[in-house]
C-alpha positions in Angstrom: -17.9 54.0 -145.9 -20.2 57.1 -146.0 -20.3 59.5 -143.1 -24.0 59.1 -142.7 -26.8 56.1 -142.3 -30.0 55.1 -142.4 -32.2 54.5 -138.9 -35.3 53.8 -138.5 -36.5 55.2 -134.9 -39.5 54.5 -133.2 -40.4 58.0 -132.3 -43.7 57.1 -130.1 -45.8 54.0 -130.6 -47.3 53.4 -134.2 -44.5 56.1 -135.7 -41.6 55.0 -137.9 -38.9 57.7 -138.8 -36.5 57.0 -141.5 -34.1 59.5 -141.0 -29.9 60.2 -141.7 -27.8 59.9 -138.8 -23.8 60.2 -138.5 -22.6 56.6 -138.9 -20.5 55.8 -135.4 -16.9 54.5 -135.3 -15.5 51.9 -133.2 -14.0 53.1 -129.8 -11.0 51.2 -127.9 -12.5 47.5 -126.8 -15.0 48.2 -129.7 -15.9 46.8 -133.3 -18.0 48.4 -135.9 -20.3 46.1 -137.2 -22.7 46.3 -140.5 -25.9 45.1 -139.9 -27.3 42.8 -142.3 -30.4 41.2 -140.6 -32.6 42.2 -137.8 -35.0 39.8 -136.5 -38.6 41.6 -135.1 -39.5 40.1 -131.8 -42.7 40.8 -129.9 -40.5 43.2 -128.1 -40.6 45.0 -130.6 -44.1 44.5 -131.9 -44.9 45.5 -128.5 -42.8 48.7 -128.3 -44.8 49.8 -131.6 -48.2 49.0 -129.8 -46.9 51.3 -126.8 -47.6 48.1 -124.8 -43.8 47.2 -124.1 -42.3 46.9 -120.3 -39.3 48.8 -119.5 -39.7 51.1 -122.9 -39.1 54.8 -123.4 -39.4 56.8 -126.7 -38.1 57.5 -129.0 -36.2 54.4 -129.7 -34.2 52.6 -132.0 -35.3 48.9 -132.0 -33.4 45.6 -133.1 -31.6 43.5 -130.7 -31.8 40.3 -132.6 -28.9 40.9 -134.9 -26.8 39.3 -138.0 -23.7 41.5 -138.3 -20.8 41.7 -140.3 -17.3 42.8 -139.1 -16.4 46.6 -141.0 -13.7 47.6 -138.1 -12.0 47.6 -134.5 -10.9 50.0 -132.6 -7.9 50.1 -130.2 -7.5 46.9 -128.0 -9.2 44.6 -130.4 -7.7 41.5 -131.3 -8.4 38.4 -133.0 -11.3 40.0 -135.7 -10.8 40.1 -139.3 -13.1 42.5 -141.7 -15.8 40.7 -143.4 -16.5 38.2 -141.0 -20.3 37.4 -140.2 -21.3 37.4 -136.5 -24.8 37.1 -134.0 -24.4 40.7 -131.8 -25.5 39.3 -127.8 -27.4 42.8 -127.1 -27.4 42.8 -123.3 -25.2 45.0 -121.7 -24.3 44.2 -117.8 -22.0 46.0 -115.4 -19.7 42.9 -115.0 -19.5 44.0 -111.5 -22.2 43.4 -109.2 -23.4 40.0 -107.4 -25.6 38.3 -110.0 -22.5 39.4 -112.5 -20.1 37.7 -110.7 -21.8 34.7 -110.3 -22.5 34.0 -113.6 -26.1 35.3 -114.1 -25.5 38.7 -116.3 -29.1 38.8 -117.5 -30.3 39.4 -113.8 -27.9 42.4 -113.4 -29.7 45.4 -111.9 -28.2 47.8 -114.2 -28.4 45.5 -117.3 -29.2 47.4 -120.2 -30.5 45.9 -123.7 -29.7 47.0 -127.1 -32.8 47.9 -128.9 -34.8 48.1 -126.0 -33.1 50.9 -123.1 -30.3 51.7 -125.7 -30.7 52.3 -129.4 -30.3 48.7 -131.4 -29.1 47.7 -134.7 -32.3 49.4 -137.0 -29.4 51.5 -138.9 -26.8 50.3 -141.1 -24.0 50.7 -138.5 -23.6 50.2 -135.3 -20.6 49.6 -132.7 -20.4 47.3 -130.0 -18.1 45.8 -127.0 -16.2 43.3 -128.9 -17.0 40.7 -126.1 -20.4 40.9 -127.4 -19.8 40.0 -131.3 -20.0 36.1 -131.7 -18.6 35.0 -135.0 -19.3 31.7 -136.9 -18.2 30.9 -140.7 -20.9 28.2 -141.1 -23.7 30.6 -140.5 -25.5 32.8 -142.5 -26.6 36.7 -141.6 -30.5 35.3 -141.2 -29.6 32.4 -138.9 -27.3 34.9 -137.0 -30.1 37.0 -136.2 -32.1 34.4 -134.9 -29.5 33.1 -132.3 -30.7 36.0 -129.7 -34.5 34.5 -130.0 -33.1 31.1 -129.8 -31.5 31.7 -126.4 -34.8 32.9 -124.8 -35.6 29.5 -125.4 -32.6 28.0 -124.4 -32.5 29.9 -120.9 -36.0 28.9 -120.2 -35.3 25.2 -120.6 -32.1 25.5 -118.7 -34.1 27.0 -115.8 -36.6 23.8 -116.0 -33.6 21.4 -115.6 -35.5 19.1 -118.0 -34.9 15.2 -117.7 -35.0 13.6 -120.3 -38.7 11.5 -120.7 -40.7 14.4 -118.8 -43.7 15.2 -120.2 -43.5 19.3 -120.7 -46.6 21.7 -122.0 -45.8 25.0 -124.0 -48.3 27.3 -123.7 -48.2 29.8 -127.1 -46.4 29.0 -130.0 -45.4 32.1 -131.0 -41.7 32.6 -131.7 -40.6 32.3 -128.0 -42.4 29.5 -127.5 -41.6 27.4 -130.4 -38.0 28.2 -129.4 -38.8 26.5 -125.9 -40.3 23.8 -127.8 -37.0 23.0 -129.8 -34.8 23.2 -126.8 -37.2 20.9 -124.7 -37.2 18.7 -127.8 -33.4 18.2 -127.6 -33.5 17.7 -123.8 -35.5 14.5 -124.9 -38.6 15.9 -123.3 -41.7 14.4 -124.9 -43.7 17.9 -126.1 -47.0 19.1 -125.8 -48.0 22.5 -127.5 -51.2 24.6 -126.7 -52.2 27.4 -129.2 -55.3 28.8 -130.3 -53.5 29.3 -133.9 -53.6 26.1 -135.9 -51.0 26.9 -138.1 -49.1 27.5 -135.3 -50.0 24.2 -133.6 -48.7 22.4 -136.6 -45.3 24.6 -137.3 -44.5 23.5 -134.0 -44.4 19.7 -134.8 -41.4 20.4 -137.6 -39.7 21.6 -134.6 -40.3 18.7 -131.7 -43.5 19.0 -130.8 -45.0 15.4 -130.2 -48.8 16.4 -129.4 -50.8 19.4 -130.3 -53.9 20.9 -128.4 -56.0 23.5 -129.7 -56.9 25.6 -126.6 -59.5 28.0 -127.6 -62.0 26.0 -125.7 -61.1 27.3 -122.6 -59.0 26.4 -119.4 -61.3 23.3 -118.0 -61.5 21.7 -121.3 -57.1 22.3 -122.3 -56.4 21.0 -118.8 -58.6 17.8 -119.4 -56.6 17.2 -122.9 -53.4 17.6 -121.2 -54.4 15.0 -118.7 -55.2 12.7 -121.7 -52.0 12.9 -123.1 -49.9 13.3 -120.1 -51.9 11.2 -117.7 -53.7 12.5 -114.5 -50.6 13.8 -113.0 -50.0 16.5 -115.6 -47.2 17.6 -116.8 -43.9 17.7 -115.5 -43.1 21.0 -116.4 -44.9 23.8 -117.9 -43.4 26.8 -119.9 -46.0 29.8 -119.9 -44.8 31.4 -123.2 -47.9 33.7 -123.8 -47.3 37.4 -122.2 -51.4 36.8 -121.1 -52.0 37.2 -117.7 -55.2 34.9 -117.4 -53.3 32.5 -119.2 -50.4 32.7 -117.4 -52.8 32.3 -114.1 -54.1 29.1 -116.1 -51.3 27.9 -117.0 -50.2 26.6 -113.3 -53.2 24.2 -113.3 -51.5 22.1 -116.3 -48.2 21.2 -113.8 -48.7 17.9 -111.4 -47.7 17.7 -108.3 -44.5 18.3 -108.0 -44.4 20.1 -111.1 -42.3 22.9 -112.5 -43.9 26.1 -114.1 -41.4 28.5 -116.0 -43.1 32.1 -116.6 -41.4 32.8 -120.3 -43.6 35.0 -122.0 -43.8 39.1 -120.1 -47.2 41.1 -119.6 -47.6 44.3 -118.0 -49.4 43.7 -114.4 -50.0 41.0 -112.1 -51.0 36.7 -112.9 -53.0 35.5 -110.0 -51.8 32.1 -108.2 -54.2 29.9 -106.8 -52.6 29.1 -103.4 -54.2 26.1 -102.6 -53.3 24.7 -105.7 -50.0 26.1 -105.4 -49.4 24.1 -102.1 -51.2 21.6 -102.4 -48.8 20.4 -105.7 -46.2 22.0 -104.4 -45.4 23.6 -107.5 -42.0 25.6 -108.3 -42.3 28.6 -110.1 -39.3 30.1 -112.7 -39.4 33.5 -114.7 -36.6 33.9 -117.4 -34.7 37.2 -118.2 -32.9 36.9 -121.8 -30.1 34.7 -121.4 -26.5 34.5 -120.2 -23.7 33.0 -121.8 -26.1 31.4 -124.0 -24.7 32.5 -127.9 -21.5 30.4 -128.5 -23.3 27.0 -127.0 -26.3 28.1 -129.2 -23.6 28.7 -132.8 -22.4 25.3 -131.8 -25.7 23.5 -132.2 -26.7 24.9 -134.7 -23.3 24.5 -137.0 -23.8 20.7 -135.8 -27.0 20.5 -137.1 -28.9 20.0 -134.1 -30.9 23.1 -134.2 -32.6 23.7 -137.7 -33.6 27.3 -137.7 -34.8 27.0 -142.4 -38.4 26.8 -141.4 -38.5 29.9 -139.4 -38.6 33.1 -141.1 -42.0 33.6 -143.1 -41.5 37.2 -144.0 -39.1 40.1 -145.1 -39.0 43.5 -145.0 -36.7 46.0 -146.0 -35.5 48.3 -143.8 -36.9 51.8 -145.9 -40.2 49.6 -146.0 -40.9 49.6 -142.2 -42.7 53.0 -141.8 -45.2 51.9 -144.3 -45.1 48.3 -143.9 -44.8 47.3 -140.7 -48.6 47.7 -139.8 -48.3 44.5 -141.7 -47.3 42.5 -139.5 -50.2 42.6 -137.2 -52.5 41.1 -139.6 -53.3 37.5 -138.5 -54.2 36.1 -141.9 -50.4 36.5 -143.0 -49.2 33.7 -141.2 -46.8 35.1 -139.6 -44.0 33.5 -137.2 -41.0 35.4 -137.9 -40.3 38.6 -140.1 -36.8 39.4 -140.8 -35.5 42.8 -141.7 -33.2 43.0 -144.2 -30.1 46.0 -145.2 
């Protein structure tokens, strides 16, 4: 193994560096980890924008990870070298309230790979063994997508689905398709709204029972929910856009009684009509990442219950992304999820 890697940092938004750095080495409680695919989230199309939360530059990005085992240091047991694993890139404190009652992603001093720590854009990085997730049955791409997956997989766990509810995703981006296939396997009957109609009909290879095109506005979207879902609404809404008029919107879609779970993040404030609000007596969620989420996610989808083959439309290599990653912006590509590749 060579004393030096490649990385890619974000050194201020819309600048790539490719650059050498010293390649790391595990510490005790530690493996060292090749990276083999990196996922791009809106995270990180975001953080190139400049329009991320919770961002400082310079940065190295990548938190959705497929990794292979190189070496452990001191402590370590149980790894062998070559094995293929999904790196979980939130680091909590383990010690505080929300920590010790199981909900790690709402630590106050959580910190996430890729986003307040340098990620996995290098060839090498090291990690708390706790973190690295092995499975034999996966490959490196699906790997990387298990971190996406459990945005999706927290959010409908927040929702408490039953199954028979009707449920509304609003955006079908990447986060919100993974709401829809989660929803989907709660036995939820599904109804996505995008103004992308490729988007719309990706979603139905992944669970989505109904499709709405909602480019014509909130009055008109509301009115074809109804249709479908009848004139109490949905049972539960998932707000997967990051828009903040949307998200504002989106409350009008849940029935009395209904459930509203904020997925997608925007910088600012969504206004809440408060009559409304009471009047249905709705229950709004947010979700933050996911906790414990990674081996009940590599279980499914060894079993087969979560088919993650239709999901990545592009590639990029990891010298490519100061020139190419401009790319990825451009709608007519069709793009639902690029995947970096080492």
């Amino acid at each position: 193994m060579a004393s030096v890697m490649r990385q890619v940092r974000l050194n201020e938004p819309g600048r790539f560096l490719l650059r050498e750095e010293s390649t790391p080495t595990a510490g005790p409680g530690e493996v060292l980890l090749r990276v083999r695919r990196i996922g791009v989230c809106g995270t990180d199309l975001h953080a190139y924008r400049g329009r991320q939360p919770f961002f400082n530059y310079p940065r190295v990005l990548g938190h959705e990870l497929g990794v292979e085992v190189v070496s452990f240091g001191s402590g370590v047991e149980g790894f062998a070298v070559g094995e293929r694993a999904a790196l979980e890139p939130y680091l909590a404190c383990g010690r505080c309230r929300t920590c010790c009652s199981g909900r790690s992603n709402c630590c106050a001093r959580l910190e996430v790979l890729g986003v307040h720590r340098d990620g996995g854009m290098q060839d090498y990085i090291a990690a708390p063994a706790a973190l690295v997730h092995r499975s034999a049955a996966l490959d490196f791409e699906q790997l990387a997508l298990i971190e996406t997956l459990g945005i999706g997989y927290h959010a409908v766990e927040r929702a408490r689905l039953e199954p028979g509810e009707w449920v509304v995703v609003v955006g079908a981006g990447p986060i919100g398709l993974t709401v829809v296939q989660f929803a989907a396997l709660a036995g939820a009957r599904v109804t996505v709204l995008d103004v992308n109609a490729g988007r719309r009909e990706f979603s139905r290879r992944l669970g989505a029972e109904f499709v709405v095109d909602s480019s014509g506005g909130s009055a008109q979207t509301e009115a074809a929910v109804a249709e479908i879902c009848g004139d109490e609404l949905a049972h539960c809404v998932f707000d997967a856009t990051g828009n903040l008029e949307v998200m504002s919107s989106s409350l009008r879609l849940a029935g009395p009684g209904g459930r509203v779970v904020m997925v997608g993040l925007a910088l600012g404030e969504f206004r809440v009509d408060d009559p409304l609000f009471h009047r249905r007596e709705l229950s709004i969620h947010s979700t933050r990442n996911s906790a414990g989420a990674f081996p009940a996610i590599i279980g499914l989808m060894e079993s087969g219950k979560i088919d993650t083959r239709p999901w990545v439309t592009h590639r990029l290599a990891l010298d490519a992304l100061p020139s190419e990653f401009e790319t990825l912006y451009i709608p007519e590509i069709g793009l639902v999820k690029a995947m970096i590749t080492l």
